[in-house]
C-alpha positions as CSV (number, residue, x, y, z in Angstrom):
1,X,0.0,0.0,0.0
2,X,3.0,2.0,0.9
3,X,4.1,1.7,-2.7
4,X,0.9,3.0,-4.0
5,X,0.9,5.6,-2.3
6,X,4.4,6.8,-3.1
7,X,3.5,6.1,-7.2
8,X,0.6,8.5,-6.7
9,X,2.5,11.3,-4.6
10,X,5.5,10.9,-7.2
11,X,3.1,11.6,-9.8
12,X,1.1,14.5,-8.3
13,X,4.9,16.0,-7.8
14,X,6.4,15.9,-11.2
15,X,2.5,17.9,-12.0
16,X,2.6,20.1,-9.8
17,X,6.4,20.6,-11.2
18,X,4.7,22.1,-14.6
19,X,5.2,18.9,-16.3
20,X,3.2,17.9,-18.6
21,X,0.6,15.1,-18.1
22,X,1.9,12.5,-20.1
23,X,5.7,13.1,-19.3
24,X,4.5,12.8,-15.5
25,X,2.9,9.7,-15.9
26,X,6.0,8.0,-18.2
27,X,8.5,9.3,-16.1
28,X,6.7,8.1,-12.5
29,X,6.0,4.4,-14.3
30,X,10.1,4.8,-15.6
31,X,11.1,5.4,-11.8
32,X,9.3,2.5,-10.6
33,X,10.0,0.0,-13.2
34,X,13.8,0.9,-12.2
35,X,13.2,1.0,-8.2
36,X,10.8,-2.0,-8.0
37,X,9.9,-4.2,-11.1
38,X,13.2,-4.8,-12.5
39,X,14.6,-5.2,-8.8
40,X,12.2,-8.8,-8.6
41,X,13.7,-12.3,-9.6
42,X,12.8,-12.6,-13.1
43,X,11.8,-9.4,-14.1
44,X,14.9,-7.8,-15.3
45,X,14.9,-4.7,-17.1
46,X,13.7,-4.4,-20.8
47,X,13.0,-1.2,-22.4
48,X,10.8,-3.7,-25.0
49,X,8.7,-3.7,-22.4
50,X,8.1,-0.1,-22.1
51,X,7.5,0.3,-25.4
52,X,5.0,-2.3,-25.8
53,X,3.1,-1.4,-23.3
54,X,2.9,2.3,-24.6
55,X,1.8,1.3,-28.1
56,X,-0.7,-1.4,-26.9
57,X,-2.0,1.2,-24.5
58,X,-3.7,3.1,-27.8
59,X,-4.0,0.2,-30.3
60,X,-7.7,-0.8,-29.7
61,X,-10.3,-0.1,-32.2
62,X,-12.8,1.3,-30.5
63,X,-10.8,4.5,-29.3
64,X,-10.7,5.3,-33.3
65,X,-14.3,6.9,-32.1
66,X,-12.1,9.6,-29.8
67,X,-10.9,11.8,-33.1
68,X,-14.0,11.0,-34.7
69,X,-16.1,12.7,-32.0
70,X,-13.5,15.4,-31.5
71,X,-13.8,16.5,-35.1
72,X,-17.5,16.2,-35.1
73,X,-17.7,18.9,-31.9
74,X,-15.4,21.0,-33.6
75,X,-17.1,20.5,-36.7
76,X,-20.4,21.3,-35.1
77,X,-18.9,24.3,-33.1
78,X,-17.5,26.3,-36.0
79,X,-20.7,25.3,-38.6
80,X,-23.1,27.5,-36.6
81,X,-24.6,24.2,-34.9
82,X,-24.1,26.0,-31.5
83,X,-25.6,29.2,-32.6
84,X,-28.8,27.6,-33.5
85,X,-29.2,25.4,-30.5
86,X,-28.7,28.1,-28.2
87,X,-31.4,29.9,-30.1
88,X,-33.8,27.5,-30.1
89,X,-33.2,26.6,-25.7
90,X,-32.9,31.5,-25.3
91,X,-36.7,30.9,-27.2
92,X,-38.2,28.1,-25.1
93,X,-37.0,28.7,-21.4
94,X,-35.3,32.0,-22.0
95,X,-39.0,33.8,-20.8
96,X,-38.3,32.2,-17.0
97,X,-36.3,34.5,-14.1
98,X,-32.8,33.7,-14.3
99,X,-33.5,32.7,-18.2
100,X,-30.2,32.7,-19.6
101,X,-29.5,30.1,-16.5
102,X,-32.4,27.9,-17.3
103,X,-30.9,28.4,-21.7
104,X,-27.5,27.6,-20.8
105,X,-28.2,24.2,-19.0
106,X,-30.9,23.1,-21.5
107,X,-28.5,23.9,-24.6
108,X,-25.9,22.2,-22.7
109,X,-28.0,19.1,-23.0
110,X,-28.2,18.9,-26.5
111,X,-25.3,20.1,-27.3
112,X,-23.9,17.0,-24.8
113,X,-25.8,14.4,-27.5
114,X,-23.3,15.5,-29.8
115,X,-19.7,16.1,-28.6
116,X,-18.7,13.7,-25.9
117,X,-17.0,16.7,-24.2
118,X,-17.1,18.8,-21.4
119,X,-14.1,20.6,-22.7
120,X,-15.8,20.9,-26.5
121,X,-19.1,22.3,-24.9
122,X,-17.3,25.1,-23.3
123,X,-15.4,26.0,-26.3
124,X,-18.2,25.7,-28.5
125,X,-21.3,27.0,-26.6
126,X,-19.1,28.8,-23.3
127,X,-18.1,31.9,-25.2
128,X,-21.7,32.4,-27.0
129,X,-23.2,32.4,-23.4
130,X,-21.0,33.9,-21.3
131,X,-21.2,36.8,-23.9
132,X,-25.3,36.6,-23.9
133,X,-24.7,36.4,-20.0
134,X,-22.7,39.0,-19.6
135,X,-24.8,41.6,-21.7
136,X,-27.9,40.7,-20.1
137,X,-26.3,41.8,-16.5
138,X,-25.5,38.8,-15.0
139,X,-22.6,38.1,-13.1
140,X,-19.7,37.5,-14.6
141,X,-18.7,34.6,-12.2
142,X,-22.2,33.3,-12.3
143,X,-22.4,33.1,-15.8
144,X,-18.9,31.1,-16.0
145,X,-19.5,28.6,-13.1
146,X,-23.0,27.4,-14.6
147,X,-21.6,27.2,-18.0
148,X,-18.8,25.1,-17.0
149,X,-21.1,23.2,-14.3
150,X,-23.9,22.4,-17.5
151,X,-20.8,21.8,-19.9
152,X,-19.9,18.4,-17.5
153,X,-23.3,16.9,-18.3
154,X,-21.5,16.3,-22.2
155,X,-19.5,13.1,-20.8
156,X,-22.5,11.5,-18.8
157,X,-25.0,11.8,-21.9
158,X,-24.3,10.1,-24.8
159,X,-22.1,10.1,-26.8
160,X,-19.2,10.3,-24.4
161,X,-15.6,10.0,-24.6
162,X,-14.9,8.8,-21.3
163,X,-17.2,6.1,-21.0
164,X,-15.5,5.0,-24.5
165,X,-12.2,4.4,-22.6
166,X,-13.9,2.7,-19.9
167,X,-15.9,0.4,-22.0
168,X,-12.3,-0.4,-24.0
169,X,-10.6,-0.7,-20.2
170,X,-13.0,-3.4,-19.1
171,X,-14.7,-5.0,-21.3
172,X,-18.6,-3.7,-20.5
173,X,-21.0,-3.6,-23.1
174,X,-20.4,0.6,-24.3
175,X,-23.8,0.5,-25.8
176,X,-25.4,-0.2,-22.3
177,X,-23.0,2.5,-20.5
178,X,-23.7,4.9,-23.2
179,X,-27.5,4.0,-22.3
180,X,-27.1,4.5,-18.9
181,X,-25.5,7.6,-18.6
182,X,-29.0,9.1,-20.3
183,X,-31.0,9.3,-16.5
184,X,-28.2,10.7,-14.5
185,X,-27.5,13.5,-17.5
186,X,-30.7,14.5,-17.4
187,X,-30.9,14.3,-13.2
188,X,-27.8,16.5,-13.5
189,X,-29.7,19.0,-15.9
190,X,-32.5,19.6,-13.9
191,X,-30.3,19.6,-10.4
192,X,-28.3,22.7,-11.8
193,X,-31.6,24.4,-12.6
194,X,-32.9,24.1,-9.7
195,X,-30.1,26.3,-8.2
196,X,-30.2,28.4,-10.7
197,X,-33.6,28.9,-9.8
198,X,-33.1,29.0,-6.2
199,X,-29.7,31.6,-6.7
200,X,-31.9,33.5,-9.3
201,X,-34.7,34.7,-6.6
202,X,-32.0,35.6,-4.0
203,X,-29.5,37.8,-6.5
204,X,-33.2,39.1,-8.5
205,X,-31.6,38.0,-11.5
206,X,-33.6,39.3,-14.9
207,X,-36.8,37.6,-16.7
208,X,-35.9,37.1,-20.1
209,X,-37.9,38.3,-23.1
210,X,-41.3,35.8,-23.8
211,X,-41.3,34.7,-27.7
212,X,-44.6,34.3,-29.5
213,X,-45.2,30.6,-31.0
214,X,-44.0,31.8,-34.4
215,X,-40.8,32.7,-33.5
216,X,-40.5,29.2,-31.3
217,X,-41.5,27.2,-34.1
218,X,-39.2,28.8,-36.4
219,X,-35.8,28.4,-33.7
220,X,-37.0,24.7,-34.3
221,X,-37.1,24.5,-37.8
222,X,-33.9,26.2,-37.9
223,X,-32.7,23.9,-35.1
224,X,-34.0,20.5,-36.3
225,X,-31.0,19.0,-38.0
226,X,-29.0,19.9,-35.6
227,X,-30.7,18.2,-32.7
228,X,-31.5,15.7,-35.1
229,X,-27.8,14.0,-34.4
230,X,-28.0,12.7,-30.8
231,X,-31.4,10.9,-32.2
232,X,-29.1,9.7,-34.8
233,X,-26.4,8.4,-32.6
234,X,-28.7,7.2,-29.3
235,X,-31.0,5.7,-32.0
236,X,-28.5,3.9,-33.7
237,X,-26.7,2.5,-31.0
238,X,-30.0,1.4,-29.1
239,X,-31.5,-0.6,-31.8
240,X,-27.7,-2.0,-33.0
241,X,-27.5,-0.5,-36.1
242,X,-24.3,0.6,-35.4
243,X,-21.3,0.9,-32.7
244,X,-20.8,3.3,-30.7
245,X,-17.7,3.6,-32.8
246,X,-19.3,3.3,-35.2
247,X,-21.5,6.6,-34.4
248,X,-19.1,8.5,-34.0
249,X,-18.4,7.7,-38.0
250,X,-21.5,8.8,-38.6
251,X,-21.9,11.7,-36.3
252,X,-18.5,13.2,-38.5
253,X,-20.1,12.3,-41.9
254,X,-23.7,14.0,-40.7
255,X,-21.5,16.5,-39.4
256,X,-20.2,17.2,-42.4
257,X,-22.8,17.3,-44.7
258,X,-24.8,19.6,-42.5
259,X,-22.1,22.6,-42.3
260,X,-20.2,22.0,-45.5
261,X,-23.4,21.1,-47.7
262,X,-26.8,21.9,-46.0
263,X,-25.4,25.3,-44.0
264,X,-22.8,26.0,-46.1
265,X,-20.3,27.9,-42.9
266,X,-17.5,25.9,-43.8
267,X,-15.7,25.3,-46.8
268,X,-13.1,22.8,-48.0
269,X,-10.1,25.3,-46.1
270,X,-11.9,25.6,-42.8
271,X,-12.7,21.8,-42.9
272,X,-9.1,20.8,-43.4
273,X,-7.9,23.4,-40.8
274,X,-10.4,21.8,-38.2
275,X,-9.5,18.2,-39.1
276,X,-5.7,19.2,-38.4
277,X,-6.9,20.6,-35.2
278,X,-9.2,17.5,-34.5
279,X,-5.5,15.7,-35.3
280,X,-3.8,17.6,-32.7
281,X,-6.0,17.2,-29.9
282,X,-6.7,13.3,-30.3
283,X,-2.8,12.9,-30.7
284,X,-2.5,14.8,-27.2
285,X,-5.2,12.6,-25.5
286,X,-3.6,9.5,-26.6
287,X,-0.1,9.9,-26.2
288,X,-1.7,10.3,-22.5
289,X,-3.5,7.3,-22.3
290,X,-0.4,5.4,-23.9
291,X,1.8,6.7,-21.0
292,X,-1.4,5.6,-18.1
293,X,-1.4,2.6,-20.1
294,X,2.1,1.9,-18.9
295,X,1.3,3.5,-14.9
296,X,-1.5,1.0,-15.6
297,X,0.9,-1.9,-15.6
298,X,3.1,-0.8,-13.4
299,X,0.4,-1.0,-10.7
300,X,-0.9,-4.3,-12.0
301,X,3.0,-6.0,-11.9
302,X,3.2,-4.7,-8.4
303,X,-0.1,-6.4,-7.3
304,X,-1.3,-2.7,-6.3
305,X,-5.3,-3.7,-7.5
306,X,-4.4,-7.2,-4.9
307,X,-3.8,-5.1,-1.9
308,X,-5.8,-2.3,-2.3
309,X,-8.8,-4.7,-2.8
310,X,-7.6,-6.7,0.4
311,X,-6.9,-3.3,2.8
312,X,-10.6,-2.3,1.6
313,X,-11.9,-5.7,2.4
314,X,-10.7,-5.6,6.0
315,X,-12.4,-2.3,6.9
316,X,-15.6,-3.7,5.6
317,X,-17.6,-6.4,3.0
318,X,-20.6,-4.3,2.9
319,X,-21.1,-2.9,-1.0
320,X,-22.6,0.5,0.3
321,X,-20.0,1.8,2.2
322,X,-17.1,0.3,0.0
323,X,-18.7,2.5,-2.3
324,X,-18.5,5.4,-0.6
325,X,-15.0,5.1,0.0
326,X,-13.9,5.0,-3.8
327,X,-16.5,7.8,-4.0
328,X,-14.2,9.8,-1.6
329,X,-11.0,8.6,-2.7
330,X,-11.7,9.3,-6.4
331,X,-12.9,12.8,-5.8
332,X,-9.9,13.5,-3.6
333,X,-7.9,11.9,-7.2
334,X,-10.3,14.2,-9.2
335,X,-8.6,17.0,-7.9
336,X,-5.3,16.1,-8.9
337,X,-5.2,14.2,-11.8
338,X,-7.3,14.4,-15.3
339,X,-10.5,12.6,-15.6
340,X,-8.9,10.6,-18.7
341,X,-5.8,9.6,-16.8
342,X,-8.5,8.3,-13.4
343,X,-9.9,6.0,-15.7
344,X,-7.1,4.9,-17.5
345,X,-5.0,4.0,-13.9
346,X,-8.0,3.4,-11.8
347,X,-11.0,1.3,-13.8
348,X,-8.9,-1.8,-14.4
349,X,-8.1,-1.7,-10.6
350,X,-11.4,-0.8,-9.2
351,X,-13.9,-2.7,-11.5
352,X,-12.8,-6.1,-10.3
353,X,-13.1,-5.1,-6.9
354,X,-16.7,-3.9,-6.6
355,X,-17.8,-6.7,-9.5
356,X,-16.8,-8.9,-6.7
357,X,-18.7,-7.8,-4.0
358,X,-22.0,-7.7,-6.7
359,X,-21.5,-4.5,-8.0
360,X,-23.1,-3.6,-11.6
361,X,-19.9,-2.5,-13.6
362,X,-22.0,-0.1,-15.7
363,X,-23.3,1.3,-12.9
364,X,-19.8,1.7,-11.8
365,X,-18.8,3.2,-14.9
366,X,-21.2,6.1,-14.9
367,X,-21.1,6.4,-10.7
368,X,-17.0,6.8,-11.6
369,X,-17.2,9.2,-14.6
370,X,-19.3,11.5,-12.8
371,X,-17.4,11.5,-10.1
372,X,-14.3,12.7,-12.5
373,X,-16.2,15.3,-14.1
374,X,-16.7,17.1,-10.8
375,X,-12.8,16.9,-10.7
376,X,-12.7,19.4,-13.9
377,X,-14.6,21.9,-11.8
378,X,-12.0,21.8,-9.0
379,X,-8.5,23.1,-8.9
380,X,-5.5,22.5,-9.5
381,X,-6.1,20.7,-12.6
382,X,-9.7,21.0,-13.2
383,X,-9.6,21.6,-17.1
384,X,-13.1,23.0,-17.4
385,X,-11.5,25.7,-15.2
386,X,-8.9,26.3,-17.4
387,X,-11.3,26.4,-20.4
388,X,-13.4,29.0,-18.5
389,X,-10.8,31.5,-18.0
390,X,-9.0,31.1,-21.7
391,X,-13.1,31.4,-22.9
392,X,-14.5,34.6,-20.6
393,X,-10.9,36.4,-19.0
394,X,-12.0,36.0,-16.0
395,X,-9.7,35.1,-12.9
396,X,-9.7,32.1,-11.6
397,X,-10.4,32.4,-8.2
398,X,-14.0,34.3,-8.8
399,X,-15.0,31.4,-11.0
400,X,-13.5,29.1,-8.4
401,X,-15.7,30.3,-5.4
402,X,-18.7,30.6,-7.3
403,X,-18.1,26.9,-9.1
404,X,-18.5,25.1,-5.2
405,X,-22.6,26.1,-5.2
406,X,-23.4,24.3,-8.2
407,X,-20.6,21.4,-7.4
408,X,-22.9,20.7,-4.4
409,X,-26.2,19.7,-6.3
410,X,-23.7,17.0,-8.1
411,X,-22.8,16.1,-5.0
412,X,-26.2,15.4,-3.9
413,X,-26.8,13.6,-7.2
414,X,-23.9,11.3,-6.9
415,X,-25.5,10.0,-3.6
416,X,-28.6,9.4,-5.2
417,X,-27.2,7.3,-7.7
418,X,-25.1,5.3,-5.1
419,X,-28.7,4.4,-3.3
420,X,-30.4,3.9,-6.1
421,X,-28.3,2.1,-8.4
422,X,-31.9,2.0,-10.9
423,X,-31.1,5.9,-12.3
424,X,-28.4,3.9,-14.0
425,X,-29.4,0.3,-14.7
426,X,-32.8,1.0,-15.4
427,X,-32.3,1.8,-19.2
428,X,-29.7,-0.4,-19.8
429,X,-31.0,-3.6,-19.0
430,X,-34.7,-3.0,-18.9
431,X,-35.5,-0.9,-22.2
432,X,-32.3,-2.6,-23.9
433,X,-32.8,-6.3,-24.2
């Protein structure tokens, strides 16, 4: 345990040195393949190793659907997709107190059943509402720590990157964890609203302006095939039609042909220029996972998911309360380390623990993601943070302070789940048999 320990204090260090994620992570496993693996009988040092572990750390088919859904939320952002759903959410629950709250969640949502990212739903829809925010006379940290608080929804609700690397980690079904992150992301929607609601009576934030049924029906019509892709992708993957890696094929070809063809934003140019940067993102995210492909093993040759599964098994065998525990200790990690790196390091150690003790590993996997995704909201290395501030110029410490109010209805919702394991299973394994 000792061990562990020190592996996840090393690692934390080199981080908080400036290094960069993936160098962190390869230079910690390098230091204790040196220290302890090689130092056993029979495992001698071999750089082979290393190397193999890196490349078959990212050589798995179904993370081909990472820069597929990458490009497709750039895609979407820069083809006036974003513009159009925030239009059509400003015309249906813009009318309410604290209306450009209520919009920013709601467009969130949708936008969520598209991207796969938290990060890609602040970049796309955080500037447009920050600005609309901002002009409308709301506070400026407000209007940032609901935007990046709605943006974490885009990983629960299919499709979603992190539940792709899961799903690839352990084996589980991804069409049934893409299902059953559908009732918690829409639990998470309408717990933010409801401080938004609560916040918008206390500060007498403003009523926004009521539309007539015309100008709803044509923010729809403008709006349709654009919210006609999560249908598309949810659809598809529910009846079998397709993979989720499948979708995420599709949701870049639909992509596509709805900004280069049908809305005509982006030409041939601006489509190569976002592919390059679609490129450059997925190759950052991956060399990542390679190098916590390699911490992975690390752990694994030094028995780490053994003995942390026997030192949880002597404080207690009850399900509920092991649960807890990871719930703590993987917020505590949240804080530290990117929710990408978590699952890589921590899903092949946790989910044979709780599968042992009759816990549902899709359950798991959504319980664990949204426990990561509050991580992005919290320093130091919360990257919806980071997003905020490069997105709205605002410091980080106003955002910070007003983020912990709507961390708190997550909170709540993360309990809910862990007693009622059904918000998860329910669609899954009831509707999709």
């Amino acid at each position: 345990m000792e061990m562990f320990i020190i592996l996840i204090a090393l690692l934390v260090f080199f981080m908080l040195l400036g290094m960069p994620v993936a160098y962190s992570l390869g230079t910690t496993s390098i230091i204790a393949y040196l220290m302890y693996v090689s130092q056993v009988p029979g495992r001698e040092f071999c750089a082979g190793l290393i190397a193999q572990r890196v490349v078959d750390g990212v050589n798995s088919f179904p993370l081909l659907a990472i820069p597929l859904f990458l490009f497709a939320g750039r895609l979407m952002n820069e083809g006036g997709i974003t513009e159009r759903i925030f239009r059509l959410a400003n015309d249906f629950v813009g009318r309410f107190k604290g209306g450009l709250g209520h919009v920013n969640v709601v467009a969130s949502l949708i936008f969520s059943g598209m991207s796969g990212s938290a990060v890609a739903d602040v970049v796309g829809l955080g500037s447009l509402e920050i600005k609309a925010m901002r002009d409308a006379g709301y506070d400026e940290p407000f209007s940032c720590a609901i935007t990046g608080a709605s943006s974490i929804v885009g990983p629960i609700i299919p499709p979603s990157i992190p539940m792709l690397v899961y799903g690839v980690l352990t084996g589980v079904s991804m069409g049934k964890l893409f299902l059953g992150g559908i009732i918690p992301g829409l639990l998470m929607g309408f717990s933010l609203i409801g401080m938004i609601i609560v916040l918008s009576h206390i500060r007498g934030y403003p009523v926004g302006t009521r539309t007539s049924i015309k100008e709803k029906l044509i923010s729809f019509k403008n709006a349709l095939l654009s919210i006609f892709t999560p249908v598309i992708i949810i659809g598809g993957i529910w009846s079998g039609v397709f993979t989720p890696s499948e979708a995420a094929g599709v949701a870049s070809v639909y992509a596509i042909f709805l900004c280069c063809i049908v809305y005509r934003l982006v030409n041939l140019q601006k489509l190569l220029n976002i592919a390059k940067k679609s490129v450059i993102d997925s190759v950052s995210i991956l060399f990542i996972l390679a190098c916590a492909s390699f911490y992975s093993t690390i752990l694994t040759m030094l028995r780490i998911p053994y003995i942390l599964g026997e030192h949880l098994l002597l404080i207690t065998a009850d399900p509920l309360t092991i649960l807890i525990i990871i719930n703590i200790f993987l917020i505590m990690i949240g804080c530290f380390l990117p929710a990408m790196v978590s699952i890589y390091i921590f899903a092949p150690i946790l989910v044979p623990l709780v599968t042992s003790i009759g816990i549902d590993p899709i359950f798991f996997g959504v319980l664990m993601i949204l426990n990561l995704m509050i991580g992005m909201l919290t320093p130091p290395y919360g990257m919806v943070l980071f997003a905020l501030t490069k997105v709205s110029d605002i410091p980080l410490e106003k955002v910070i302070k007003e983020m912990l109010l709507f961390i708190l209805p997550l909170i709540l919702l993360l309990l809910l789940m862990i007693i009622y394991p059904r918000l998860v299973t329910f669609i899954p394994y009831e509707l999709m048999r």
